[in-house]
C-alpha positions in Angstrom: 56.4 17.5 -38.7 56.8 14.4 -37.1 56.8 15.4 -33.7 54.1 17.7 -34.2 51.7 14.5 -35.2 53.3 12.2 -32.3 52.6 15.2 -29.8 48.9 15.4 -31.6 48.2 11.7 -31.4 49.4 11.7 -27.5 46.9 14.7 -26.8 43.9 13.0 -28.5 44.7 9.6 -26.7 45.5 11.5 -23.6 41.7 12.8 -24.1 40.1 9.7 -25.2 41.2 8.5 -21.9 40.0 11.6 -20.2 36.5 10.9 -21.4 36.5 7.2 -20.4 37.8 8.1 -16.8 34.9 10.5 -17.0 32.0 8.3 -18.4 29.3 7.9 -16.1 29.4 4.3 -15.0 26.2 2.0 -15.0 25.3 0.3 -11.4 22.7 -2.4 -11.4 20.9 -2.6 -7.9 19.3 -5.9 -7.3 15.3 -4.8 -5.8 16.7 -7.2 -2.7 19.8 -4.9 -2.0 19.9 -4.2 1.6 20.1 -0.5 0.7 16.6 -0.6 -0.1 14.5 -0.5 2.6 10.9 -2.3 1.9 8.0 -1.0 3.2 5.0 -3.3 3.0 4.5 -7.2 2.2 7.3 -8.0 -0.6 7.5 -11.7 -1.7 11.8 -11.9 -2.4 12.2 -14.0 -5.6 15.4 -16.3 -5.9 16.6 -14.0 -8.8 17.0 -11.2 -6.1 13.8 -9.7 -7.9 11.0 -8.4 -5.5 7.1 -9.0 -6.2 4.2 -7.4 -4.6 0.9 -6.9 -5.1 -1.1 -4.9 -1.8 -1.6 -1.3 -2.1 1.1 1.0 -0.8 4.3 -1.7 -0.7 7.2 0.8 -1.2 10.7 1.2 -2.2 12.6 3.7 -0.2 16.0 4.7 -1.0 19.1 7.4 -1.1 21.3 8.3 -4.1 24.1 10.4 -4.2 23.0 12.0 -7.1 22.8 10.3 -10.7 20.2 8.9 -13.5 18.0 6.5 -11.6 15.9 3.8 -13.6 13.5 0.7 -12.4 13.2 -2.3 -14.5 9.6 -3.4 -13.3 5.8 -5.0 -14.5 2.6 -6.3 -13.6 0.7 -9.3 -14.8 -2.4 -7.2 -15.4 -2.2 -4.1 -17.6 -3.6 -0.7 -16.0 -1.3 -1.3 -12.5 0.4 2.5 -11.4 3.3 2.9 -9.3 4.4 6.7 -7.7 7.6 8.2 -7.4 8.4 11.0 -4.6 11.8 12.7 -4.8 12.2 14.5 -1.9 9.3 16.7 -0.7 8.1 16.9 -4.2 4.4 15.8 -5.7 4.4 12.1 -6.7 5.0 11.2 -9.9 2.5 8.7 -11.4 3.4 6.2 -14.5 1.3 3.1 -15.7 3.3 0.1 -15.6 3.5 -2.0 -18.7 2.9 -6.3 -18.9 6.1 -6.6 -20.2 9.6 -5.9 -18.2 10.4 -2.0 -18.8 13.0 0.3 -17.9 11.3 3.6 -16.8 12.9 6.7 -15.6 12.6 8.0 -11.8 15.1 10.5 -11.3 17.4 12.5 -13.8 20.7 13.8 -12.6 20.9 16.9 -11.4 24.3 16.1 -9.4 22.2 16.5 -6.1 21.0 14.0 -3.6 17.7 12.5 -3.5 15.6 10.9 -1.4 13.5 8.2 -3.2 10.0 6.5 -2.3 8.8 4.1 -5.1 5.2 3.2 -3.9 2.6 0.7 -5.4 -0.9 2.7 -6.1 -3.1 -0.4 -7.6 -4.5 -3.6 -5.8 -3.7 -7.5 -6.0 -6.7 -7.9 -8.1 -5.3 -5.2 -10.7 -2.3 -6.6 -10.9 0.5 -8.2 -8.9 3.9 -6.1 -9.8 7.6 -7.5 -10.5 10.2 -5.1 -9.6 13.5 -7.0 -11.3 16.1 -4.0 -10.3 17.3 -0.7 -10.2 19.5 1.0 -12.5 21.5 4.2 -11.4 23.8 5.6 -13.9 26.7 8.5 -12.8 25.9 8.4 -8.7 25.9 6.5 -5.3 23.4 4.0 -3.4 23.4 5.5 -0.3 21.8 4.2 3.5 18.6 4.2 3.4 16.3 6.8 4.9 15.0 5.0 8.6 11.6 3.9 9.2 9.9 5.4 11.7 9.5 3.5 15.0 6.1 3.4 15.2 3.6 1.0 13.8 0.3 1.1 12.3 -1.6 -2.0 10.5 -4.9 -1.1 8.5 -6.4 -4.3 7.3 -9.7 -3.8 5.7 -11.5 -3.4 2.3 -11.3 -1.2 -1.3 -11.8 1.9 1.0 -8.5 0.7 2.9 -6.9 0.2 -0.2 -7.6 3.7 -1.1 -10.2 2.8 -3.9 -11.6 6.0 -6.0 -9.2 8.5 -3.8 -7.6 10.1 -7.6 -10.5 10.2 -8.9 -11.1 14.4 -10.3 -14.5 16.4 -9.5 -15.6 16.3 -13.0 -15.3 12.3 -13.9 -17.4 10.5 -15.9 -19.3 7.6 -14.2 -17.1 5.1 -16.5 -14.8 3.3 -13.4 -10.9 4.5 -13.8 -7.6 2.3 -13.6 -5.9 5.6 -12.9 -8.7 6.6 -9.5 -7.3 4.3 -7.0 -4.5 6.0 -4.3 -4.1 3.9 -1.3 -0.8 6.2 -0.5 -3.6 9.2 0.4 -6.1 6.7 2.1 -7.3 7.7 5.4 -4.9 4.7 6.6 -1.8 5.9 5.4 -2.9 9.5 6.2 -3.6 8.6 9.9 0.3 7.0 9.8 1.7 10.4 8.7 0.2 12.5 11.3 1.3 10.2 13.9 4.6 9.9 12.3 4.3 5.9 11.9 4.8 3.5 9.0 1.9 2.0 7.8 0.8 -1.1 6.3 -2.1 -1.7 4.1 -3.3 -5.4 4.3 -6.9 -4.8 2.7 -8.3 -6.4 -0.7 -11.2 -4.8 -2.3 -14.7 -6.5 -2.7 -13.7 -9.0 0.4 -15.0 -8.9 3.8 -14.8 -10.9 7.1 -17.2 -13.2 6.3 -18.0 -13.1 2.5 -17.3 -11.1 -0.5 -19.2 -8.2 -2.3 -21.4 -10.7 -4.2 -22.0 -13.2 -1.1 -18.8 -15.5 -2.5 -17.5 -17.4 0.4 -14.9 -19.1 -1.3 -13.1 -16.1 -2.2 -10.0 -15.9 0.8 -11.7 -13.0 3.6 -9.6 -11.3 5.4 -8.6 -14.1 7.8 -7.2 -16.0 5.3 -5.3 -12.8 2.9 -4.4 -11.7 6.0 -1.4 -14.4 6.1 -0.7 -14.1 2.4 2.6 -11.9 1.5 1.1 -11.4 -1.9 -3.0 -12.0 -1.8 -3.3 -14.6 -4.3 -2.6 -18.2 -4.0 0.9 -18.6 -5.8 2.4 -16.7 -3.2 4.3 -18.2 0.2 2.8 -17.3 3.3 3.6 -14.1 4.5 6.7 -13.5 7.4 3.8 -12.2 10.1 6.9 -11.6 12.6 8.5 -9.2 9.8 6.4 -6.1 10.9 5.2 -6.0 14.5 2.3 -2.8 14.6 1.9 -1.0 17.9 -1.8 -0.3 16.7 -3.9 -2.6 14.6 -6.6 -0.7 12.8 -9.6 -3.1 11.3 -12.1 -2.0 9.3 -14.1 -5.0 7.5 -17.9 -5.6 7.2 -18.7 -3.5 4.4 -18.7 -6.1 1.9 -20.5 -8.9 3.7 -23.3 -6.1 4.7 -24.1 -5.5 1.0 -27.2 -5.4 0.3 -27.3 -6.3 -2.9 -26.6 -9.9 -1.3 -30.0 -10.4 0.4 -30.3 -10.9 4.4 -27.7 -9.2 6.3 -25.0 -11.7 7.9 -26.2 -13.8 10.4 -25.2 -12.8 13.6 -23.3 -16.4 15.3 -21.1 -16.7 12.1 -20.1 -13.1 12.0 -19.2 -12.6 15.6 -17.7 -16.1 16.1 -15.6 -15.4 13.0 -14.6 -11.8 13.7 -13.9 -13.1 17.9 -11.4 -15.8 16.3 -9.8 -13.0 13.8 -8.9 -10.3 16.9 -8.0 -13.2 19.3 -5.4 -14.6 16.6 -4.2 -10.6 16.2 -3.9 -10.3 20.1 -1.7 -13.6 20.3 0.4 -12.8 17.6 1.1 -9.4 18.7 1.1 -9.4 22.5 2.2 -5.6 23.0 -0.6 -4.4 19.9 -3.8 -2.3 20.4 -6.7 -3.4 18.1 -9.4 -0.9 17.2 -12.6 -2.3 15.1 -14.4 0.2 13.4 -17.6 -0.5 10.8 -16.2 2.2 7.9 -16.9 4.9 6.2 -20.0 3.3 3.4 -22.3 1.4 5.7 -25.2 3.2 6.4 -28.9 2.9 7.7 -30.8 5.2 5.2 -30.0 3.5 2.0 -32.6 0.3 3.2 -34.0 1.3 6.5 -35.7 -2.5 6.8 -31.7 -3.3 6.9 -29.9 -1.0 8.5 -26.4 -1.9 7.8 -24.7 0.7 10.0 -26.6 0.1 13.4 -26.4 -4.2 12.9 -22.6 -4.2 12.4 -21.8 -1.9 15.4 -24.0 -4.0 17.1 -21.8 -7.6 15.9 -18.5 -5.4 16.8 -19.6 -4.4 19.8 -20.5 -8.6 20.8 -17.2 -8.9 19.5 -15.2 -6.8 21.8 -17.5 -8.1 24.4 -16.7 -11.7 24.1 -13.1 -11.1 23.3 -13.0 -9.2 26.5 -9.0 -7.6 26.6 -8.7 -4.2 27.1 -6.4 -4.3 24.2 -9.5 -4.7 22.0 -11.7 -1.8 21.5 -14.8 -0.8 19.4 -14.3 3.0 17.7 -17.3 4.5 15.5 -17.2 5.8 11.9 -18.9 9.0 10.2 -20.6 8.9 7.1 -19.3 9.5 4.2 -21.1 8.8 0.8 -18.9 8.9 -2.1 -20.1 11.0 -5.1 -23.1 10.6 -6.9 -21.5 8.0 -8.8 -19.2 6.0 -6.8 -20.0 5.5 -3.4 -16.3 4.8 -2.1 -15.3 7.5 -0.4 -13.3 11.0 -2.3 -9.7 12.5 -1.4 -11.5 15.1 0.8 -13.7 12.3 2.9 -10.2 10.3 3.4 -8.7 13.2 5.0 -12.0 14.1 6.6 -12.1 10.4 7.9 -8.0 10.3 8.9 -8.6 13.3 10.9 -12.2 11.7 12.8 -10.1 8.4 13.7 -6.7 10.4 14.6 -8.2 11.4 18.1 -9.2 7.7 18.7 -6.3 6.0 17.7 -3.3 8.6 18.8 -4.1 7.7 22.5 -3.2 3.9 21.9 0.5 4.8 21.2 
């Protein structure tokens, strides 16, 4: 009897053993792991946390297979991030003021490839993402970037302002609409196979903002920020050098809800000392300035919006006077009947007007 109990007691310790060897073990992966490749303007934070707050700014990583979590928020509620695994349809979850753990990938026992993409603004929120947490797999290399390089620095329609927004909405404006990572910017980077940043703010200009606010920081200034607010360092300008810079500003200081349109000397001046700081900075870069999709003559033909800022670029590109720096035009496209940024179908309508002008510049 006895050995039958000491033979019984080594079996079940021999199997609580078992199940310890087998318990999936916990990894914590600091957001600053150099298996994560960043995508996008990241401020690093001296607790190996990563904060962000332009449209797009991605995670992108490989796991062996396993339960993979994010421990992330945003200062502002209504702020979305995206998960792709693989080839599949992003995932979209609202992120929460307060620090939570949510769920990107369950184990399966395959391996994943991971993109983890901001889909909000700075103004909506500027996001802390404090780590990863992968349960029962393997951190793996990350997937390469591609080697080419587009920048898109420009307005809400750059950011990708009203893309998610359905066919049947109400007029009642939408936390959920914005999807800067099916923009006509970040389109235009898949089809010519390059990674794409979005440096863009929405209701800013060149010049002025929406409502005529100078004060507000124009694209000169956010254009040097690594997160566009002013408790950010400057960003690392040197960190991503773009083969083609793609501007499109001008819709927000031509509003005409402002008054006069923008008077000519200040415009130009400003917009010649913008794309001469851009050609110094990046000496092997092609600029393209474009006046957008939402500027139009019809809507006040006393100021016609469209026809004035082609004219500005075009002084612009003519005082410049580099044959890096060239003047492409923009079609039409009006929005809805309530919301006049552009839909999903006129950013893809748009990426495929602009791919023709910018592919040659590669």
């Amino acid at each position: 009897m006895r050995i039958v109990l000491l033979i019984s007691f080594g079996l079940i310790a021999l199997g609580g053993c078992a199940a310890q060897q087998t318990k999936p073990q916990l990894q914590t992966i600091a957001a600053q792991d150099n298996q994560i490749r960043w995508s996008g303007r990241t401020q690093a934070l001296p607790d190996g946390a990563m904060r962000f707050g332009y449209p797009s700014v991605s995670a992108n990583l490989n796991i062996s297979g396993g339960d993979l979590s994010v421990l992330a928020s945003s200062s502002k509620a209504q702020s979305y991030l995206a998960v792709t695994v693989d080839d599949q349809p992003p995932r979209r979850f609202e992120l929460s003021t307060q620090p939570q753990l949510y769920r990107l990938v369950k184990n399966d026992g395959e391996a994943h490839r991971i993109r983890l993409s901001h889909l909000s603004e700075t103004w909506r929120g500027v996001i802390t993402l404090e780590h990863f947490e992968l349960t029962g797999g393997k951190l793996l290399a990350p997937p390469p970037a591609p080697k080419r390089k587009l920048l898109v620095i420009g307005d809400s329609v750059t950011c990708g302002e009203g893309v998610h927004r359905p066919a049947d909405h109400s007029c009642a404006e939408n936390a959920s609409w914005p999807d800067p990572d099916h923009s006509y910017g970040m389109l235009l980077g898949q089809k010519l196979n390059a990674e794409t940043q979005l440096v863009c703010y929405g209701g800013r200009g060149l010049t002025r903002s929406w409502d005529g606010n100078t004060r507000d920081p124009q694209a000169p200034q956010f254009f040097n920020q690594a997160v566009a607010n002013n408790e950010a360092p400057p960003a690392d300008l040197t960190a991503f050098v773009p083969d083609v810079i793609l501007i499109s500003l001008g819709t927000n200081d031509f509003s005409l809800g402002i008054g006069p349109l923008p008077e000519r000397e200040h415009f130009v001046s400003t917009y010649v000392d913008f794309t001469q700081r851009l050609l110094t900075l990046y000496p092997s870069a092609e600029i393209a300035v474009t006046e957008g999709a939402i500027v139009n003559d019809n809507a006040d033909p006393s100021r016609p919006q469209k026809t004035v800022l082609r004219d500005y670029i075009a002084a612009t590109v003519a005082q410049v006077d580099n044959p890096r720096l060239r003047q492409i035009l923009s079609q039409y496209h009006p929005g809805d009947q309530c919301d006049a940024h552009p839909t999903g179908q006129q950013h893809r309508a748009m990426a495929r007007e602009l791919l023709p002008e910018i592919q040659p510049l590669f």
